[in-house]
C-alpha positions as a Markdown table, in Angstrom:
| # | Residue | x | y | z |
|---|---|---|---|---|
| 1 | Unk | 9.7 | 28.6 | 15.3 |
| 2 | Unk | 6.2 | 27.2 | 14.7 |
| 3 | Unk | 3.6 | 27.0 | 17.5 |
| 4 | Unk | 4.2 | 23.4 | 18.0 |
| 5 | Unk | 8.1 | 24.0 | 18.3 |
| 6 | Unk | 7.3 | 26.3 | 21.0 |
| 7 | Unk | 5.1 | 24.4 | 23.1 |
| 8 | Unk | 7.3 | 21.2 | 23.2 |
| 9 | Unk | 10.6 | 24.3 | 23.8 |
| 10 | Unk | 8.1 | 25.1 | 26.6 |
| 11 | Unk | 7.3 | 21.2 | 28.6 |
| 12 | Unk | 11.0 | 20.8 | 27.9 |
| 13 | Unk | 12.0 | 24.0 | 30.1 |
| 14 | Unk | 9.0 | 23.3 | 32.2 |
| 15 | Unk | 10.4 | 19.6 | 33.3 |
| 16 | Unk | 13.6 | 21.1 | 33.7 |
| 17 | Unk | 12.6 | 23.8 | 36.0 |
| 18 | Unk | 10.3 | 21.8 | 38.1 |
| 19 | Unk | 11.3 | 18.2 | 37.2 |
| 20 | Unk | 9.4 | 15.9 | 35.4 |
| 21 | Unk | 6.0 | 14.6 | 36.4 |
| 22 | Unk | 3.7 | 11.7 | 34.2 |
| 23 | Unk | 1.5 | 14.6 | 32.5 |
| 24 | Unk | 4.6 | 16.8 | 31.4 |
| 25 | Unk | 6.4 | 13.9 | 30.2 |
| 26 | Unk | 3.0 | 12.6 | 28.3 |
| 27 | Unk | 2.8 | 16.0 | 26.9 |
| 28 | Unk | 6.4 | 16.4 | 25.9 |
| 29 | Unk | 6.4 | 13.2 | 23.9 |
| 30 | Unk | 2.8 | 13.7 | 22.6 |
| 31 | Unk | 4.0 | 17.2 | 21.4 |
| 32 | Unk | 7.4 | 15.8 | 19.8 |
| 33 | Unk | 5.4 | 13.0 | 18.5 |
| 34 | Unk | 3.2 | 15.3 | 16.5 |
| 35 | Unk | 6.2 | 17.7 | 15.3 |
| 36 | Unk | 8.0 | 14.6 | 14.2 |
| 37 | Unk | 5.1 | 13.3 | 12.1 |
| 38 | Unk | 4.7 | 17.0 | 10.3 |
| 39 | Unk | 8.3 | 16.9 | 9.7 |
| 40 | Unk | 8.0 | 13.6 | 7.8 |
| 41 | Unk | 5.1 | 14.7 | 6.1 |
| 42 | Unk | 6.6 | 17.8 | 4.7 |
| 43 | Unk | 9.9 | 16.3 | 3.4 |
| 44 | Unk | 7.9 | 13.5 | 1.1 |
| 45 | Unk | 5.7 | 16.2 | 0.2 |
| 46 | Unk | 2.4 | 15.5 | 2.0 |
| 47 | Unk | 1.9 | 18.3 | 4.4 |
| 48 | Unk | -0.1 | 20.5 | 1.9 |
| 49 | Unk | -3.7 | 20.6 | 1.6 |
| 50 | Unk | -4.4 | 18.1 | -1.9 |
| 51 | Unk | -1.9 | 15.4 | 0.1 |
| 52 | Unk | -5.1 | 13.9 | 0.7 |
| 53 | Unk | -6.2 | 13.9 | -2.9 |
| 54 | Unk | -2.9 | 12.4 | -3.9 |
| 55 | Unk | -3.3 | 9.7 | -1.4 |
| 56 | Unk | -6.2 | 9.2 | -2.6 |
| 57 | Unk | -5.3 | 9.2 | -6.4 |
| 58 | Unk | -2.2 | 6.4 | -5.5 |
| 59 | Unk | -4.7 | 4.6 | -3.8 |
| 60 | Unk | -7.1 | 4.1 | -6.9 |
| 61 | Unk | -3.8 | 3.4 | -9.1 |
| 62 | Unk | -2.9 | 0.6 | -6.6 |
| 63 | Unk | -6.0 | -0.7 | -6.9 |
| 64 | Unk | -6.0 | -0.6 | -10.1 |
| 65 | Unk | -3.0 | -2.5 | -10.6 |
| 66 | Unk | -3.8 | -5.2 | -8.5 |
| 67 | Unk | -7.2 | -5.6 | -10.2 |
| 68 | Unk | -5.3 | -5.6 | -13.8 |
| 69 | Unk | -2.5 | -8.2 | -11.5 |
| 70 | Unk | -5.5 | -10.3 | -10.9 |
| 71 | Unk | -6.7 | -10.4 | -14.6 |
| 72 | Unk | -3.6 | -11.2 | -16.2 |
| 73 | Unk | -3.3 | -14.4 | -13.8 |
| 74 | Unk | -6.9 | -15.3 | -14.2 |
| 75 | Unk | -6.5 | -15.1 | -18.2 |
| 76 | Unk | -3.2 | -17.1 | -18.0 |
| 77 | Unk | -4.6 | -20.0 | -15.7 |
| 78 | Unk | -7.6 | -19.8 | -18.3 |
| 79 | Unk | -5.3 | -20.2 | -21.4 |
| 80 | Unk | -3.4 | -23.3 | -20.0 |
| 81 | Unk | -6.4 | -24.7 | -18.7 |
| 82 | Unk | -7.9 | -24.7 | -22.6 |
| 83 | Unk | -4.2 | -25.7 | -23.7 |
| 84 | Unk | -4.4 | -28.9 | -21.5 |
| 85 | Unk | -7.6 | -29.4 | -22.8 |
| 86 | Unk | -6.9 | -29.1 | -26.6 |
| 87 | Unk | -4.2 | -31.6 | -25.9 |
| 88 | Unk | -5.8 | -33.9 | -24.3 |
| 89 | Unk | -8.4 | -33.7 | -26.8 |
| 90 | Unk | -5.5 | -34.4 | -29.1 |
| 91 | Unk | -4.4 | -37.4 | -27.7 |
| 92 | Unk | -7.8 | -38.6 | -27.7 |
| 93 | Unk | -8.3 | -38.7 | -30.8 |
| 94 | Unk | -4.9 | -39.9 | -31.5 |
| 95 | Unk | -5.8 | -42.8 | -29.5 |
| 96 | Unk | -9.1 | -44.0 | -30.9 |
| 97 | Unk | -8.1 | -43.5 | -34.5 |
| 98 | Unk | -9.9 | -40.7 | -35.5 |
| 99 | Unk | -7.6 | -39.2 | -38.7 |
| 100 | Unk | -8.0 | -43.2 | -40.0 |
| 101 | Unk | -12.1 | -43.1 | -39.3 |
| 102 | Unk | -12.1 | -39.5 | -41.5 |
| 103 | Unk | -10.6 | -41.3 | -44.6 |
């Protein structure tokens, strides 16, 4: 058993043997909390010492995506935007002749 098995073994048999009081109970929850959370940790993998650097690593790639997410709408908006344009342009010059003022 780890230390922090054994203390929360320990509130647990100290509420039972004297009954439960606000600080024990506090305790056995914070304790249980806290075992819980290193439990999670270790099964996806993070309870070592470069989980930090690997957080950190995922965090740069999210950002990255969502900046390279950004730039592929920005560029798309941009493209239509000149489509609309060139079209319009079109139709512009459709409308006031232009092809017969060329000849």
């Amino acid at each position: 058993m780890t230390r922090r098995e054994d203390m929360l073994a320990g509130l647990i048999a100290q509420a039972g043997g004297q009954g439960t009081d606000l600080v024990t109970l506090r305790a056995i929850v914070e304790e249980a909390s806290e075992l819980g959370a290193e439990r999670v940790l270790q099964r996806l993998n993070l309870g070592d010492d470069r989980a930090q650097g690997d957080i950190d690593e995922l965090r740069d790639l999210l950002s990255a995506w969502r900046a390279a997410k950004s730039s592929v709408w920005k560029a798309v908006i941009e493209w239509l935007v000149r489509g609309a344009m060139a079209l319009l342009l079109i139709g512009i010059a459709v409308r006031l002749n232009v092809p017969e003022m060329l000849r």
